[in-house]
Steps between C-alpha positions, in 0.01 A plus 500: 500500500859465432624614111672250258873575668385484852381832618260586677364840657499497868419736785823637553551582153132711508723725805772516229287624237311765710762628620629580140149631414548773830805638437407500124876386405711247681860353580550181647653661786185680579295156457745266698546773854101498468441165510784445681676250334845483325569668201625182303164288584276814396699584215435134357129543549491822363656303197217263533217762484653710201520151252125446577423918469376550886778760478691679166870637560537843378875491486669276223797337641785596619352792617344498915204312493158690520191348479099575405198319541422241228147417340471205720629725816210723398212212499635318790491840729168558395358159542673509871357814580813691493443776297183643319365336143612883377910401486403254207409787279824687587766513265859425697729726369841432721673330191433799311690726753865646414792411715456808738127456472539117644753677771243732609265228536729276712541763713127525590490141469780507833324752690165315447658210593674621842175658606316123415780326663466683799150518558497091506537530888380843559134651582546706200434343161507672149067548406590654185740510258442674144732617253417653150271718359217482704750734736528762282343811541658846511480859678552895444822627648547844651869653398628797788418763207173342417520290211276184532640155328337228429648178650464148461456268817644177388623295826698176400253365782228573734446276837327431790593352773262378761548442850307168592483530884337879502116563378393556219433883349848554714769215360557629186808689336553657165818557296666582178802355392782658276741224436834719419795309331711815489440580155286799552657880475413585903407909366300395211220196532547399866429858617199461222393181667489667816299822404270289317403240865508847637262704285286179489430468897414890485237441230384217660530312186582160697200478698271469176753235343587323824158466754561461838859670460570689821852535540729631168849289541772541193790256565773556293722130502891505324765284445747656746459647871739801302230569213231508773661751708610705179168507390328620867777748482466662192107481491451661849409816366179348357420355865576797755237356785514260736158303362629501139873377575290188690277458184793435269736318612847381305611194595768216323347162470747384745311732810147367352302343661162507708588678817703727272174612330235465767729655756476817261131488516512446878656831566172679400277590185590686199 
């Protein structure tokens, strides 16, 4: 039923609204090259759906635009069958995030987005997106002289992506995403990051968290084509066989993309 100025919810604006709930934060350039409309006409919508709380900006103006899901966002997803009754009793906390915080979380936000994008017309569809906590877990680290660390695993993202045309118990693959804005000393955490994905597929830590997990994929997804090579480069040492340099691959969001990954995973198991 339209609202006192004219508005009323509609289909397309449900697409716009899950789309924001995916990727957990949103610009209007992701939402308008998803639905594939032009950024002016979206833009106005999105307008539309933050004055009646289907959607809440995180930015105040002039800054970029970034949006979150609204309370009304929330209900309608729910009552659609979008998303689970659970998101209602989660607190959204994008608004709360500092400016390289909300950068960070852009940049997963584009990656997520790409990989969405293209699996519109593709066999292969994201099954499973999570982000947060309930990714965290953490494993013992062997130094070359014997000293064991504790590290934290704490992807900025684990997937799967499914292949639709193959059977079942065979179709699925796993991966962890590092989202890298070059802001990260390569010696110190990356080389962390790395030991800790490593030390956790030796302990078989991931296969307790993660059931049905065969393969172990790390993808490692920067700005530039220049950081991604740097970072292969300098972190070789840490990946000296074949099998791991195939696990973790570095990659700039501009050589993303589905055969980029699955091509990886083609070339043999871990």
């Amino acid at each position: 039923m339209p609202s006192k100025d004219g508005f009323q919810f509609q289909d397309r604006d449900a697409e716009l609204v899950h789309l924001v709930h995916q990727l957990g934060v949103a610009t209007v350039e992701h939402m308008a090259q998803h639905v594939e409309r032009s950024y002016h006409l979206v833009y106005k919508r999105v307008a539309k759906l933050e004055d009646h709380r289907y959607l809440s900006r995180v930015t105040k103006q002039p800054e970029k635009g970034i949006w979150q899901l609204g309370p009304e966002g929330v209900a309608v997803l729910i009552e659609r069958g979008l998303a689970p009754e659970t998101i209602a009793r989660h607190r959204l906390r994008a608004n709360e995030l500092k400016p390289l915080g909300r950068a960070h979380s852009l940049l997963i936000a584009d990656i997520h987005a790409k990989l969405l994008g293209e699996s519109k017309r593709r066999l292969e569809k994201i099954a499973l997106w999570r982000q947060g906590q309930d990714t965290w877990d953490e494993a013992t680290w062997t130094e070359v002289d014997g000293t064991r660390r504790r590290l934290p695993v704490r992807p900025d993202a684990y997937f799967v992506i499914e292949h639709t045309g193959r059977p079942e118990g065979k179709n699925r693959m796993h991966f962890f995403l590092e989202a890298d804005r070059s802001n990260m000393d390569v010696n110190e955490r990356m080389s962390a990051k790395i030991k800790a994905y490593r030390a956790y597929h030796e302990e078989n830590r991931f296969q307790k968290k993660y059931p049905g997990m065969q393969s172990f994929r790390v993808i490692v997804v920067t700005e530039t084509r220049r950081r991604a090579e740097s970072l292969r480069t300098r972190l070789e040492y840490l990946l000296p066989t074949a099998n791991l340099q195939r696990a973790y691959r570095f990659l700039s969001i501009e050589d993303l993309g589905l055969d980029a990954l699955l091509g990886a995973v083609e070339k043999g198991p871990t």
